[in-house]
C-alpha positions in Angstrom: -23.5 5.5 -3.9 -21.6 5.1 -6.8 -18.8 2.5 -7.7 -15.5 4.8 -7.0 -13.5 2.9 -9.9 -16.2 4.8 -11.8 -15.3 8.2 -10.3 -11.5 7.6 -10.6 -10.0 5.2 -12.8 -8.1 2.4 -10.4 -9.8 3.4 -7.3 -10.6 0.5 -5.7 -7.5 -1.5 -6.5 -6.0 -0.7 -2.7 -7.9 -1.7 0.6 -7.5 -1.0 4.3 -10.0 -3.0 6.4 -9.4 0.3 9.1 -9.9 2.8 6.4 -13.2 2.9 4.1 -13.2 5.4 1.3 -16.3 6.0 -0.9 -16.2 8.9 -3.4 -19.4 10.8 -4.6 -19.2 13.5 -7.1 -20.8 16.5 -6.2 -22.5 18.0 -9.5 -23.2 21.6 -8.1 -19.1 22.5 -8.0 -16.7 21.7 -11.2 -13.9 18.9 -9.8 -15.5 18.6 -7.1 -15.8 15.2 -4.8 -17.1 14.8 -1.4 -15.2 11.7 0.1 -16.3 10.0 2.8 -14.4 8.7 5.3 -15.3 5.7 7.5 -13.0 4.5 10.1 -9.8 5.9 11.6 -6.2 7.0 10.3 -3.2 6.5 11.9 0.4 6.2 11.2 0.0 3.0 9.6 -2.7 3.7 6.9 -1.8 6.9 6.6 0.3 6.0 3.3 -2.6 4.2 2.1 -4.9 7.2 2.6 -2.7 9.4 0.8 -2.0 7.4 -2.1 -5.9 6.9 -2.6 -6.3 10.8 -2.2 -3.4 11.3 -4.6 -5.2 9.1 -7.2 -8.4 11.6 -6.7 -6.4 14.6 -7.5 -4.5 13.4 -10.7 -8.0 12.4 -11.8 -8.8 16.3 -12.1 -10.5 16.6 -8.7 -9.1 19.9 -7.1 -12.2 20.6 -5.0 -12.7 17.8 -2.2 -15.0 17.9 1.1 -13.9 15.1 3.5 -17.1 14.2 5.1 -15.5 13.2 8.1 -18.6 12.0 10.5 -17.7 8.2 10.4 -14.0 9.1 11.1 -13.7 8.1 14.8 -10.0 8.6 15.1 -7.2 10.7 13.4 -3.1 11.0 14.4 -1.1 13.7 14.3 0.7 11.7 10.9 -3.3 11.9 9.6 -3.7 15.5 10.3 -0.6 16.0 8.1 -2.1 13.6 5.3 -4.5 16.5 5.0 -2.2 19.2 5.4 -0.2 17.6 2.0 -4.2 17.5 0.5 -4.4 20.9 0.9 -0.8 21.7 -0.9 -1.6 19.6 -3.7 -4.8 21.1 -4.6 -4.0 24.9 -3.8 -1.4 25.5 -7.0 -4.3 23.8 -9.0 -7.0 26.5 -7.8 -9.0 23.8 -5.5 -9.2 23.8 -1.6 -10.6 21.2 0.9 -13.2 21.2 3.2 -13.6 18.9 6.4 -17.9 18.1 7.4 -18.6 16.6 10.5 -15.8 16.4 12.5 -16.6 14.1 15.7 -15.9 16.2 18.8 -12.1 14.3 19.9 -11.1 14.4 16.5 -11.8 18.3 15.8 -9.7 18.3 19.5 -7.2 16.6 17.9 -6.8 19.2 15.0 -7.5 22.0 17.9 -4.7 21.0 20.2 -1.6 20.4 17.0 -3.2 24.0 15.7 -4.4 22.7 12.5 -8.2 23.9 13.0 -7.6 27.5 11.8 -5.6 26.0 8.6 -8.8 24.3 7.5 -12.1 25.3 6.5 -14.3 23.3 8.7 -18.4 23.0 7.9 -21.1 21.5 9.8 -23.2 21.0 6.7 -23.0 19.4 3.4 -24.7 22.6 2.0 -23.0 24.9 4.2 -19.2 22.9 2.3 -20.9 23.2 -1.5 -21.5 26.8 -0.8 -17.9 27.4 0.2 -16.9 25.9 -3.1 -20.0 28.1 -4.8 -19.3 31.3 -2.7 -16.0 31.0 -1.4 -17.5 31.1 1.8 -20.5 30.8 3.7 -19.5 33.5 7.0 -21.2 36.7 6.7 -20.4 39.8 8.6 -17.9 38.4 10.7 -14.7 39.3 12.7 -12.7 36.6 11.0 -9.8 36.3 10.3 -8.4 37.9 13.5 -5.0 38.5 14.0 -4.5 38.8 18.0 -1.6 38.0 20.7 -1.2 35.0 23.2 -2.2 36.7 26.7 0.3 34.6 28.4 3.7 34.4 26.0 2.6 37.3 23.5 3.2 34.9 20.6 1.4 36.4 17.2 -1.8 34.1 16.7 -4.3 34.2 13.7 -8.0 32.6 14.1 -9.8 31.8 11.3 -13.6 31.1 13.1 -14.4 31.1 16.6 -13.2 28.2 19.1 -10.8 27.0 21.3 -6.9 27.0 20.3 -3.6 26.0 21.9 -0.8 28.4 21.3 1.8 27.1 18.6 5.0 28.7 21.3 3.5 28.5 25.1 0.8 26.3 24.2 -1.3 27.3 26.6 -5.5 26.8 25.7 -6.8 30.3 24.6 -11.1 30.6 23.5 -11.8 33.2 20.9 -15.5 34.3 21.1 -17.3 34.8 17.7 -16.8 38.5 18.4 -12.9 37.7 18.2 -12.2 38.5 21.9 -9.5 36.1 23.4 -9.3 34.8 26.3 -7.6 31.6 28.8 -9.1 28.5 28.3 
């Protein structure tokens, strides 16, 4: 890996002993930087994580993937570090993608809501081919727009998986075909 410093100017000036951040440009996609992520984020660094990610952005990149598969941990306050990622780099044309996301921290972003808000890859390849494609589904369902069973709420699904409703929160699965159901 490279020295970040040489990626964006500055860089390295900040450290978190909880949070490890090493940046890696990715040469297939223009502004484009996979970061990856080692550790957790929490309320406390999550001001240090944004101001590092902030830094990234003013250096030009508008297209990052968050390789998230050493992330072990991730607060609600995190999930909305990523949340004012993905508003800083939309005006600018980019997006973000999240890779690897360890099962309880994916369940994190399932139960606040935030999983159909982001596009989530299993694959390095599969996130540069979002950037190359705009996306990497084919023939699907998805979006869906559909209605809590249990409080009626209007609910939109992005990709299959299990969701908690933003009004009843009750746990509703949607089935790559886009049916709905409890639990």
């Amino acid at each position: 890996m490279v020295n970040n410093n040489n990626l964006v100017s500055g860089f390295n000036d900040e450290k978190d002993d909880s949070l490890k951040i090493t940046l890696e440009k990715v040469d297939e996609v223009q502004s484009c930087l996979n970061i990856h992520l080692n550790g957790y984020i929490d309320t406390y660094n999550s001001s240090f994580f944004l101001k590092r990610i902030s830094k990234v952005v003013e250096a030009g990149y508008i297209n990052l993937i968050f390789n998230c598969g050493a992330l072990n941990y991730v607060s609600s306050t995190g999930i909305g570090s990523f949340t004012a990622f993905l508003k800083m780099v939309k005006p600018k044309g980019g997006d973000i993608v999240l890779l690897e996301i360890q099962p309880k921290v994916y369940e994190v972003f399932q139960l606040l809501g935030f999983s159909q808000f982001f596009n989530i890859k299993n694959s390095y390849a599969e996130a540069v081919g979002f950037f190359k494609n705009g996306t990497t589904e084919i023939n699907t369902v998805f979006p869906v727009i559909f209605s809590c069973p249990v409080c009626s709420k209007r609910l939109k699904a992005i990709r299959s998986g299990r969701f908690r409703c933003s009004e009843c929160k009750s746990i509703l699965t949607v089935d790559p075909q886009g049916q709905v159901s409890l639990g």
